[in-house]
C-alpha positions in Angstrom: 140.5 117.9 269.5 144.4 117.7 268.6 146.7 120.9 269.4 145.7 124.3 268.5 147.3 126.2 266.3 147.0 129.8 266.9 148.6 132.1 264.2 149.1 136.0 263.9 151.5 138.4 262.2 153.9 138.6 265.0 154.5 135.9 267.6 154.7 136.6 271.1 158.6 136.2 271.6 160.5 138.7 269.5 164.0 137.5 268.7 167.5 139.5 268.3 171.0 139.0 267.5 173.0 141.3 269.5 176.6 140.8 269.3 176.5 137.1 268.2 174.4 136.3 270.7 170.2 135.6 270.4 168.3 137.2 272.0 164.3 136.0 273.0 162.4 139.3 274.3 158.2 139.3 275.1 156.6 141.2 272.3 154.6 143.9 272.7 151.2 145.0 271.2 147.4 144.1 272.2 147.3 140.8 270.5 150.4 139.3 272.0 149.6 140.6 275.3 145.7 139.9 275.4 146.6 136.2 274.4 149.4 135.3 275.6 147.9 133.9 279.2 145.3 131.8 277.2 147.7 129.9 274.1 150.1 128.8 277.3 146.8 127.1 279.4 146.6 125.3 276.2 147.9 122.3 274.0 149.1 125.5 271.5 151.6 126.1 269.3 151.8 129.8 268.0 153.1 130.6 264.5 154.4 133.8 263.9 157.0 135.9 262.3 159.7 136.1 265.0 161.2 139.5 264.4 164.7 138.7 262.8 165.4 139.0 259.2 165.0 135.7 257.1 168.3 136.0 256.0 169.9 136.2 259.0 167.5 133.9 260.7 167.4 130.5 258.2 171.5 130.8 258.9 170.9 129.9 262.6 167.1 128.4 262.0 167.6 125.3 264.0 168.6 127.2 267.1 165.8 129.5 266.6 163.1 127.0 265.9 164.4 124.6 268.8 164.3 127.9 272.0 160.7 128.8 270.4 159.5 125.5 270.8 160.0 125.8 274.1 157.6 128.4 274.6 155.6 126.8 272.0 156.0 128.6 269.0 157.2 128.5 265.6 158.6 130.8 263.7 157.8 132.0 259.9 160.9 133.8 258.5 160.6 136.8 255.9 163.2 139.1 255.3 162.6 142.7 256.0 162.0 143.7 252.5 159.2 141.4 252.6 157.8 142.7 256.3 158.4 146.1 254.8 156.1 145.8 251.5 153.5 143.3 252.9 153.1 145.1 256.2 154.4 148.6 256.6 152.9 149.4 252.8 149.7 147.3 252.4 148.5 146.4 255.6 149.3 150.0 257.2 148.6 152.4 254.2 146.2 150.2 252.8 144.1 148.0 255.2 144.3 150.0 258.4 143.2 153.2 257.0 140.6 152.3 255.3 139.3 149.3 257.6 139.6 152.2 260.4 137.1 155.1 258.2 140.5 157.3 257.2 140.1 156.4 252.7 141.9 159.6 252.7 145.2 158.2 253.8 144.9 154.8 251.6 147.0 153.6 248.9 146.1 151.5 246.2 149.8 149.5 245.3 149.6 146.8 242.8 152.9 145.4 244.3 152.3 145.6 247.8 149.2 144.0 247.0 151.3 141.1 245.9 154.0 141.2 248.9 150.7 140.8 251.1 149.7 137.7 248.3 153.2 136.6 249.2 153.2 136.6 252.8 150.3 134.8 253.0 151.6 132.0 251.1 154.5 132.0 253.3 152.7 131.5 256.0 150.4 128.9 254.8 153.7 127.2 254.0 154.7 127.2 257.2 151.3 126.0 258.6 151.4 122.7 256.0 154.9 121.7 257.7 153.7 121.1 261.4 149.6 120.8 260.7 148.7 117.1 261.7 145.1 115.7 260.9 143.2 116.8 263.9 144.4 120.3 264.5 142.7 123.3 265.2 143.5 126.3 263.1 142.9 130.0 264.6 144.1 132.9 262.4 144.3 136.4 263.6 144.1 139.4 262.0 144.4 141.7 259.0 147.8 140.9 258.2 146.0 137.8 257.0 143.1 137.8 255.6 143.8 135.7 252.4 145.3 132.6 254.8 142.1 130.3 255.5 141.2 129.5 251.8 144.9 129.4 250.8 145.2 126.6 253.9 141.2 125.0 252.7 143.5 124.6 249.2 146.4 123.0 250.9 145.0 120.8 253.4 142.0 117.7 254.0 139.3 119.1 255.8 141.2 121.2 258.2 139.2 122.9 260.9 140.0 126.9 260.4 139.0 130.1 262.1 139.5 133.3 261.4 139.0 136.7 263.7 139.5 140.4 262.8 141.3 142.6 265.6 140.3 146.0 264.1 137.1 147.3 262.4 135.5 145.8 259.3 134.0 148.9 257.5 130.8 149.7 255.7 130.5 148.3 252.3 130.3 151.6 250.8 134.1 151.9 252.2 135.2 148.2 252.0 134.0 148.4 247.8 137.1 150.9 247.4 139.4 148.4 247.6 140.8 146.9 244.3 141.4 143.3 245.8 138.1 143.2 247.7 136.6 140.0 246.1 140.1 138.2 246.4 140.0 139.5 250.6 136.0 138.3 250.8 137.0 134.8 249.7 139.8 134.0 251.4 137.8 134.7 255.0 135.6 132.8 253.8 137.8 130.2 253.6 137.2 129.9 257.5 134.9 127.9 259.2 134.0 130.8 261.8 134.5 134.1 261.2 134.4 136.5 264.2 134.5 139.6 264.7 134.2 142.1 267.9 130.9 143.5 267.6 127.7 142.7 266.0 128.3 145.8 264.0 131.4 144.7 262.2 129.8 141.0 261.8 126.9 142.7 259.8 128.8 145.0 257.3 130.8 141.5 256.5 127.7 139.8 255.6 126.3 142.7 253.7 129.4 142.7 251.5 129.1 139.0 251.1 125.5 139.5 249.6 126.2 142.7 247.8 129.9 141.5 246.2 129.7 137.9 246.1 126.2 137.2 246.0 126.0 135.2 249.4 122.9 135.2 250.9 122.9 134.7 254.8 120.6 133.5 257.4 121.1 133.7 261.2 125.0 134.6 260.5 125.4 131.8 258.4 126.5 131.6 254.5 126.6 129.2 251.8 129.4 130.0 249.5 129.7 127.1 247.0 129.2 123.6 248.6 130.4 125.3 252.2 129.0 127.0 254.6 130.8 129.7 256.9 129.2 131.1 260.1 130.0 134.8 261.4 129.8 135.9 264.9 130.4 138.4 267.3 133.1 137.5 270.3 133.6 140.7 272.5 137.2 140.3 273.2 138.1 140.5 277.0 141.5 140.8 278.8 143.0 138.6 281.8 141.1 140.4 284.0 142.8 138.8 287.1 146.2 140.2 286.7 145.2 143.7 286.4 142.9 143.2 289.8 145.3 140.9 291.6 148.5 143.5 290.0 146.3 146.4 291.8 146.5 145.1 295.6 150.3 144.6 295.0 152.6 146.3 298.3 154.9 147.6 295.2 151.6 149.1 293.4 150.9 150.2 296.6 154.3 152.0 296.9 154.0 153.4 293.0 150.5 155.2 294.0 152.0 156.9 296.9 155.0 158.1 294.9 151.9 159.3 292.3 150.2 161.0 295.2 153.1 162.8 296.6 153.5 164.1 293.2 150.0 164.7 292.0 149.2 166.2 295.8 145.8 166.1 295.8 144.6 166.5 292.5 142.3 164.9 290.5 143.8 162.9 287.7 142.7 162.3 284.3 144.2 159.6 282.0 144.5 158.2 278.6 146.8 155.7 277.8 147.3 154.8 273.0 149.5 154.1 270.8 150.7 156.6 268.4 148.1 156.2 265.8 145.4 158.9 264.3 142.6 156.9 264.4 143.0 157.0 268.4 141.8 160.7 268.5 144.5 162.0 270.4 144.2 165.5 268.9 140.7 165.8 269.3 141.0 165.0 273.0 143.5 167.7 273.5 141.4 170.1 271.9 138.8 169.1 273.8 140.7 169.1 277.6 142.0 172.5 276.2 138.4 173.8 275.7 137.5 172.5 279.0 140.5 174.5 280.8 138.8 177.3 279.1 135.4 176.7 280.4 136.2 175.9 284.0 138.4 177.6 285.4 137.7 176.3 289.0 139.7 173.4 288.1 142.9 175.3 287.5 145.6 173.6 289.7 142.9 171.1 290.4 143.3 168.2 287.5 146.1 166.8 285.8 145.9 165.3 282.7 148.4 162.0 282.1 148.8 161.6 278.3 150.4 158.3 277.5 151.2 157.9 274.0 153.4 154.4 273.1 155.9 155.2 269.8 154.5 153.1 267.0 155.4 153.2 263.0 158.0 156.1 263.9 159.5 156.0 260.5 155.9 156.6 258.6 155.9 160.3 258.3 152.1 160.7 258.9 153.2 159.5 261.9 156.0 161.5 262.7 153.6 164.3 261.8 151.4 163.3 264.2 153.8 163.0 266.6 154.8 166.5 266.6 151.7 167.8 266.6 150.7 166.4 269.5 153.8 167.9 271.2 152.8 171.1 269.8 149.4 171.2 271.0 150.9 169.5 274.6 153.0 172.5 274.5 150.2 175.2 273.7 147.6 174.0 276.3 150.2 173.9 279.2 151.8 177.3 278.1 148.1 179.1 278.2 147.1 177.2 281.4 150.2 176.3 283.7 151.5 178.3 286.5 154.2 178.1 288.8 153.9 174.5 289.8 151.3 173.6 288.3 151.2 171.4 284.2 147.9 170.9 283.1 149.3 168.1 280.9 151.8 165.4 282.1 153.1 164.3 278.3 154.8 160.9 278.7 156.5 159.7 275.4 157.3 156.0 276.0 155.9 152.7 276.8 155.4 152.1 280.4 156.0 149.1 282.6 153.0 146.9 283.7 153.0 147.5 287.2 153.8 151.2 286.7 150.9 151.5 284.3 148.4 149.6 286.7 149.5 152.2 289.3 148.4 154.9 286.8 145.0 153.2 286.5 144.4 153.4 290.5 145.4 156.8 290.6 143.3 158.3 287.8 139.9 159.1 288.8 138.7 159.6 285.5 139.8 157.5 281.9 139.6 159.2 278.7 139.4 157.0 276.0 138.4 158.7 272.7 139.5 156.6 269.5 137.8 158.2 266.2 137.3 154.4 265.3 138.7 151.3 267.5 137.9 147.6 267.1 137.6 147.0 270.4 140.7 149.3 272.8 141.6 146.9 276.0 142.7 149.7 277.6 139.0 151.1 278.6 138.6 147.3 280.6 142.6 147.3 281.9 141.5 150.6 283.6 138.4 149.2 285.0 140.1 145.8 286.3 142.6 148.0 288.3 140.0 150.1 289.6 140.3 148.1 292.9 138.7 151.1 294.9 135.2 151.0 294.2 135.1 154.2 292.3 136.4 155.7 288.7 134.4 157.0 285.7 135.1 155.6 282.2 134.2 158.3 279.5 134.9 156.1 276.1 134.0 157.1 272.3 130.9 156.0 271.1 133.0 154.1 268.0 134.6 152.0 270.4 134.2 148.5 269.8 134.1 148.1 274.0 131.2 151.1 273.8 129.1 148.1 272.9 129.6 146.3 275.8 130.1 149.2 278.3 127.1 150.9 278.2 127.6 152.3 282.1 130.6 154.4 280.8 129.9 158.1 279.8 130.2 157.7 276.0 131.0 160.7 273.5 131.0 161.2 270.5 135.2 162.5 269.3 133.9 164.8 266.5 131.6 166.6 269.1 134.2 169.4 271.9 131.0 170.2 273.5 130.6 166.3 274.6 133.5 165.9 275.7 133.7 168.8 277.5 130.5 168.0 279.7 131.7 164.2 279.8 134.8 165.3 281.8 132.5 167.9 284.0 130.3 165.2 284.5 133.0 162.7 285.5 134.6 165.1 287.6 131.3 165.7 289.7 129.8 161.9 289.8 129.0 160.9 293.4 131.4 157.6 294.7 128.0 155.9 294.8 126.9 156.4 291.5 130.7 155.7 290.4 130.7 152.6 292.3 127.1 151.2 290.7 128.2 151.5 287.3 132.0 150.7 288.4 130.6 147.4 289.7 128.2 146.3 286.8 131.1 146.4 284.0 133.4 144.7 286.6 131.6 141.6 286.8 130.9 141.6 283.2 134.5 141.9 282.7 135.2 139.3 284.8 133.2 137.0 283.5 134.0 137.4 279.7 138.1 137.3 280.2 140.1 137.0 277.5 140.2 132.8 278.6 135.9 132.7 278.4 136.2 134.7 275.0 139.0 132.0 273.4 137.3 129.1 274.7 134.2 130.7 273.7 135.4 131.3 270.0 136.8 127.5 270.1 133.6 126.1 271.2 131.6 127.6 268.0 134.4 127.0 265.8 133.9 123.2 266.6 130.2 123.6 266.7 130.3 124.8 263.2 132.7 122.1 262.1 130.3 119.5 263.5 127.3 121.4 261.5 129.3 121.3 258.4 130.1 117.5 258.3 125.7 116.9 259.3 125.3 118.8 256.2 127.7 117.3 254.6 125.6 114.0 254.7 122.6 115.7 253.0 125.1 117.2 250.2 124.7 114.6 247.0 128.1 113.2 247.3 129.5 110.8 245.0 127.9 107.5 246.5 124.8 108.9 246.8 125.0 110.4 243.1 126.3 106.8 241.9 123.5 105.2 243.7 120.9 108.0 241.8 122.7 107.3 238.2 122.0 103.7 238.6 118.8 103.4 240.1 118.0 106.2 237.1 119.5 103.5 234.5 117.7 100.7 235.9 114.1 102.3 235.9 111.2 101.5 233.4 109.3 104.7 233.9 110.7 107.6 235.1 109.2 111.3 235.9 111.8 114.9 236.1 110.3 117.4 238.1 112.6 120.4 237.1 112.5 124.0 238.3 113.9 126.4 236.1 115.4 129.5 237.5 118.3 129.5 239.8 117.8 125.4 238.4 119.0 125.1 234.9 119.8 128.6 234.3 121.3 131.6 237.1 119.1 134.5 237.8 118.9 137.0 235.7 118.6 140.9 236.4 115.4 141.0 234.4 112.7 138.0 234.1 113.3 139.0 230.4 116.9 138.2 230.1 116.9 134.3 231.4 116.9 133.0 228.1 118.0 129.5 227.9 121.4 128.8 226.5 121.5 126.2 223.8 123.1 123.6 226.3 120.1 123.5 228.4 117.6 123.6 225.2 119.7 119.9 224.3 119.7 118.9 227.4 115.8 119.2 227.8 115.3 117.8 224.1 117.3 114.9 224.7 115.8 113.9 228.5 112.0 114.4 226.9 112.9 112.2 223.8 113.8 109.6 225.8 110.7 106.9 226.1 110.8 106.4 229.4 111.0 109.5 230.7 108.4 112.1 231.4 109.9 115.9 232.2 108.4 118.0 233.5 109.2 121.6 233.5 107.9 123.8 236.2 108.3 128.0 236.6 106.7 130.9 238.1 107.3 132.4 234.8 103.7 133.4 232.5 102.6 131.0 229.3 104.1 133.5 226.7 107.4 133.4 227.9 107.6 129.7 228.2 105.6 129.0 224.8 108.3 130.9 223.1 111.3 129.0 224.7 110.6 125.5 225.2 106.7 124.4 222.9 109.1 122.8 220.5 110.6 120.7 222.9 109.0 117.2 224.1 108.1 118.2 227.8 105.8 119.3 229.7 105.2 122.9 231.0 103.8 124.2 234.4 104.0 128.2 234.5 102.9 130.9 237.4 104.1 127.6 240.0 101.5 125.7 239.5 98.8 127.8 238.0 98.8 126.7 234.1 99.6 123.4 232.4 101.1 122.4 229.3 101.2 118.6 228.8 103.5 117.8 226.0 101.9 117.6 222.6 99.0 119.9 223.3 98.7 123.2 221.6 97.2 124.8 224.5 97.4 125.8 228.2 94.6 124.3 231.0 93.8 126.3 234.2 94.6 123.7 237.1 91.3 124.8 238.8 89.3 128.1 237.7 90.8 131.4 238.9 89.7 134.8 239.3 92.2 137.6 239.0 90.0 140.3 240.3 91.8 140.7 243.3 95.0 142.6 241.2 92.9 145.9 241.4 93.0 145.9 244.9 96.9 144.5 245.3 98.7 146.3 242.4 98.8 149.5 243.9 100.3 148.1 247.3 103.0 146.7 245.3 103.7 149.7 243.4 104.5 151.6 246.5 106.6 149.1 247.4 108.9 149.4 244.3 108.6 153.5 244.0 110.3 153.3 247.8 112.8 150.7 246.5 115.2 151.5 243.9 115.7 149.0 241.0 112.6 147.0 242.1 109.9 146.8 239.9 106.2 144.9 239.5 105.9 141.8 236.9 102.2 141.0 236.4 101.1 137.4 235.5 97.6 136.3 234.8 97.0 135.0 237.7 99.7 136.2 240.5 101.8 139.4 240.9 105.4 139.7 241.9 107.6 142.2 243.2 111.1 141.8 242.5 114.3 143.1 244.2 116.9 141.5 242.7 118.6 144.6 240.9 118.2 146.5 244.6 120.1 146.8 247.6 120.0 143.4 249.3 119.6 145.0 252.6 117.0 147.4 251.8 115.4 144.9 249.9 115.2 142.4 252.4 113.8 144.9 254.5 110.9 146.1 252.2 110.3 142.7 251.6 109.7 141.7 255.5 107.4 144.8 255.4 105.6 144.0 252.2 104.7 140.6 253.9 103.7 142.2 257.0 101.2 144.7 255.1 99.8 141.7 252.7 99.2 139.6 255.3 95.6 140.9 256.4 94.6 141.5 253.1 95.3 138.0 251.4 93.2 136.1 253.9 90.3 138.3 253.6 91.2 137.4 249.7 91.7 133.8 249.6 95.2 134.8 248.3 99.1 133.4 249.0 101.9 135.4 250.0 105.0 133.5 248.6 108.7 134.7 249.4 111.1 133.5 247.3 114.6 134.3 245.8 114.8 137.9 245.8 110.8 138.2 245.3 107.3 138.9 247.2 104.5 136.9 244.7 101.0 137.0 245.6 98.7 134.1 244.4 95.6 132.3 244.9 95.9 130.3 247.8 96.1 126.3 247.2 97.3 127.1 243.9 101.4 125.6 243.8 104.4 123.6 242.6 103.2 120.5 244.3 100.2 120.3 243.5 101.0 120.5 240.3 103.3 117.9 240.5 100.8 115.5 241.5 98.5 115.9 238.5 101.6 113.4 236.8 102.1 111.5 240.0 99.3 110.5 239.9 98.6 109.2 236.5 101.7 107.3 236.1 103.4 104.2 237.7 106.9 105.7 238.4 109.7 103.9 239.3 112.0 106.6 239.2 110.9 110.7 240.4 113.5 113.3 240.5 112.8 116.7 242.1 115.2 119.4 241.8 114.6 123.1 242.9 116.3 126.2 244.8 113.8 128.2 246.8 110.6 127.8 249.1 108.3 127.7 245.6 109.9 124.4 245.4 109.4 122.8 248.5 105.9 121.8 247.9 106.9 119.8 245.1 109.7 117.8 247.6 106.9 117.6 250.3 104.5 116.0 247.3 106.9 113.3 246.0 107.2 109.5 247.6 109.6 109.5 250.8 111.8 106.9 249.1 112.8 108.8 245.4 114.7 111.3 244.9 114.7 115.3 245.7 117.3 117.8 245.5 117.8 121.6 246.9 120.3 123.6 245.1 122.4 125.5 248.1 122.7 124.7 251.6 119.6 125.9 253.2 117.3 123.5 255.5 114.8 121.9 253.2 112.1 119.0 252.7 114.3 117.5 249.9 116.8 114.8 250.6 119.9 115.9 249.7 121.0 119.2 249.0 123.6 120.3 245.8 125.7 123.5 245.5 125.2 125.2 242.1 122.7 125.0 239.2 126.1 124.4 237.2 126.4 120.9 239.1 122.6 120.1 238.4 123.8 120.6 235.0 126.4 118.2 234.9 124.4 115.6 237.0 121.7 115.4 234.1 124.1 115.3 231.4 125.5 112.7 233.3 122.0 110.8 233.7 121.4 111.5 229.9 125.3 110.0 229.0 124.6 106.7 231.3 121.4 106.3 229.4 122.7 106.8 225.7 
């Protein structure tokens, strides 16, 4: 592995000009600080807007460039018009509201949409000037969603992954946006796409099948000729520093200036930025209610609100901002006395070891986000807990809920929860604090932020490695020449050629997959041909392919296997005699199974039955379908029938009764030379499983299969028969 390069919206050195002179300063925010511990233990170089203006900063680039080298960085320049459209107007009216549940506060804005466009071209830009063959790509964030297939565009082969800091929403939220498809696609530009929880992984994969038509297995996609993993990687923090920070004599010192000012109260703490989706209102509400309730804790508690200034000069923002004071106000004019503030309101951010000091003293942490992609701040609390005791009480829509299931979890909307979270914490015996204190410690400890890098790296380069072994099954250009030649030089040569999802896309309807002219040529021309023998197969019924394709000279298989239409012959032949009795009993199970599934429906055949789910909701089609198979199962043995699962489709059949088996009717009756299989879905794999090891098969997509190499469209199978009938001619 060359160097990694790790890139994000901001880099973790801001830099000023004051007075002439530049200035390099640590940034702040959760990225910067989560990372920076693990890009320096590493052969890293971190690319990044550095803060100054592009105008300003190209003047004196050199000198910039050359000081953030030595921290290993690199900077990307854009002028503050730029950081202004792309990232105060689309990524924070735009994006984050929506990405965090809030479609009430998002903006739909043609032009910031293409500042954000423009961004990300900058920074791929910037990327193609210091990328060398062999590098490691990590890209970070929302700010940059569009970067990975802008850089697959740019560069050979690069290695890219991408991970997304905040939420990924529901499909029925993430469908709102205008630019969806365009944001889908350039992710999927990554090699690994990860994400925080599980959760967030799943609604990305559900709006890959439901926008783009990507179909997924075990967090895997094939998009094209590619495939792109997604994965879950629990971000941790440097869980070290906050432990070894917590035993420091000047923390030491801090607490007992804490204590002499807190007395001997209990302390309750929350530490956010200024941002709505952190629920800062609702917890406010909810300590006020608890004041109200329990009244034997007046002069008791203290409640230390934190709140960092962020995005002061949005005015949502600003309006949140004085509501909080407002409601700070309120509670402590109702509840103080003479000596006593029920809320300690502290407006700025706060230095590190000042801040760990906080987390020893507060026995309790209250940490309620409305929606949160993860929020560090839950584990910083619990890494400085060095005192075997403390009670986390964290949102429910957390992303760290997931992984902190000994905190008390609430949910925001709910006072009453809240309310007997706090009593609860407040009333928790040391040892039960200490058991559930001790169980998300090690955890922390042993998924830091380092494991969680090095464990994102690690599948990144697993992937990679998958990629290029399926790349060797994917009928590249050798392999094709090799096929066109061995095709030219063949006496006698047999097409085994699946038709749906094969020569034509799927249609909505069975109905509506009528073949274009292009393919009607194609098939005329490959059947006219003396040495060849084509052979047509479908699980569509007789009429439908009669009406189609009896003028052409090939020959027709229909219901996979169950009828056969040699060419010249006027009518079908039964591969073995069949009974169809067994609909009576079936039908009605199917029918039940498309009443419960909107836009499904029952195609009847003469000899199978299918239920289809194409028009339906992927996921709740995929789940009926699991269950349909599950109820079928006893049934069709007892039967002598075959459940089949195919694209999008549940078809029951007569056992024995498939694809292969028709295929070997002609296998067997002619000397081939040269046998071509091509297919997309299970129905198919007898016929690769029937043909001699040494000819030719080929799987459209890039799922595992019996055939030897796989291909990435029906458009390519297409072009690669056109280009077998061109050779020939």
């Amino acid at each position: 592995m060359g160097r990694l390069l790790m890139v994000s919206n901001r880099l973790p050195v801001t830099v000023h000009r004051r007075r002439g002179q530049l200035q390099f300063e640590p940034s702040t925010g959760g990225l910067a600080t989560g990372l920076s511990s693990f890009y320096r233990s590493y052969n890293a170089l971190w690319i990044g807007w550095p803060g100054i203006d592009r105008k300003e900063g190209m003047a004196i680039k050199d000198d910039i460039q050359q000081k953030l080298l030595t921290e290993n960085c690199y900077p990307v320049f854009l002028s503050q018009k730029e950081v202004d459209e792309y990232y105060g107007k689309f990524c924070s009216t735009t994006i984050w509201p929506l990405f965090h549940y809030f479609p009430q506060y998002a903006s739909y804005s043609e032009s910031s949409w293409q500042a954000y466009e423009r961004a990300n071209r900058t920074f791929c830009d910037a990327i193609v000037e210091v990328w060398e063959q062999g590098d490691t790509i990590w890209v970070h964030d929302f700010h940059l969603m569009l970067l990975p297939q802008m850089l697959r565009d740019r560069l050979p082969d690069p290695t890219i992954g991408f991970f997304l800091h905040i939420p990924f929403p529901s499909i029925e939220l993430f469908r709102l946006l205008p630019w969806r498809t365009a944001l889908m696609n350039g992710m999927l530009g990554a090699d690994l796409i990860g994400f925080h929880t599980w959760e967030y992984a799943g609604h990305f994969l559900a709006s890959a099948r439901f926008l783009l038509g990507y179909d997924s297995w075990m967090g895997k996609i094939t998009a094209g000729d590619r495939l792109s993993r997604v994965d879950a990687f629990p971000m941790g923090i440097d869980y070290e520093r906050f432990a070894e920070t917590a035993t420091k004599p000047e923390v030491d010192k801090e607490v007992e200036k804490l204590n002499r000012s807190f007395r001997d109260r209990r302390v309750i703490l929350s530490v956010d930025r200024l941002d709505y989706t952190k629920g800062i209102l609702r917890r406010l509400e909810a300590f006020g209610l608890f004041l109200d309730r329990n009244p034997q804790y007046r002069e008791r508690l203290t409640f230390v609100l934190v709140v960092v200034p962020s995005r002061t000069m949005v005015s949502r923002y600003a309006l949140l901002k004085r509501q909080i004071d407002e409601m700070v106000g309120a509670i402590n004019g109702k509840h103080g006395t003479i000596g006593w503030t029920p809320i300690w309101y502290i407006y700025r951010s706060i230095p590190f070891q000042s801040l760990v000091a906080l987390y020893r003293r507060a026995e309790v942490a209250l940490i309620t986000p409305v929606r949160d992609g993860m929020n560090l701040v839950a584990k910083e609390y619990l890494a400085s807990r060095v005192d075997d005791n403390g009670v986390l009480i964290l949102s429910e829509t957390a992303g760290a809920a997931k992984e902190l299931g000994e905190a008390l979890t609430i949910n925001v909307n709910n006072d009453d929860d809240i309310v007997t979270a706090l009593q609860d914490a407040l009333e928790m015996s040391d040892a039960e604090q200490a058991e559930r204190l001790r169980i998300m410690q090690r955890r922390l400890r042993r998924y830091n932020v380092q494991r969680w890098a090095e464990d994102f790296i690690h599948t990144l380069l697993d992937t990679h490695k998958l990629q290029e072994e399926m790349g060797v099954r994917i009928l590249g250009a050798q392999a094709r020449r090799k096929l066109v030649k061995t095709y030219q030089q063949a006496q006698r040569r047999l097409l085994l050629l699946d038709y749906d999802g094969t020569l034509v896309s799927f249609a909505s309807r069975p109905s509506r997959a009528i073949p274009p002219q292009e393919v009607l040529d194609l098939l005329y021309s490959l059947g006219s041909e003396p040495a060849n023998e084509v052979v047509l197969t479908s699980g569509r019924d007789r009429g439908s392919l009669d009406g189609w394709f009896s003028e052409l000279p090939i020959n027709l298989v229909a219901e996979h296997g169950v009828w056969l239409k040699p060419r010249g012959r006027n009518e079908w032949e039964m591969i073995e005699p069949l009974t169809a009795e067994w609909k009576e009993e079936v039908r009605p199970i199917l029918e039940v199974y498309a009443d419960r599934t909107p836009g499904s429906f029952v195609e009847e055949k003469d000899f199978s039955l299918v239920w289809q789910y194409r028009r339906s909701d992927s996921r709740l089609g995929e789940l009926r379908a699991r269950e349909l198979v599950a109820h079928l199962e006893g049934l069709t043995t007892n039967l002598n029938l075959q459940v089949l699962e195919g694209s999008k489709v549940v078809e029951v059949k007569n056992a024995g009764v498939n694809k292969g088996r028709a295929a070997l009717k002609w296998l067997s009756e002619g000397n081939y030379d040269f046998v071509l299989a091509v297919g997309d879905d299970w129905t198919d794999e007898d016929t690769f499983n029937a043909i001699p090891e040494a000819q030719w098969s080929i799987k459209i997509g890039l799922s595992s299969t019996g055939a030897k190499y796989n291909i990435s469209s029906h458009s390519k199978v297409l072009a690669l028969l056109h280009e077998l009938q061109t050779h020939e001619e």
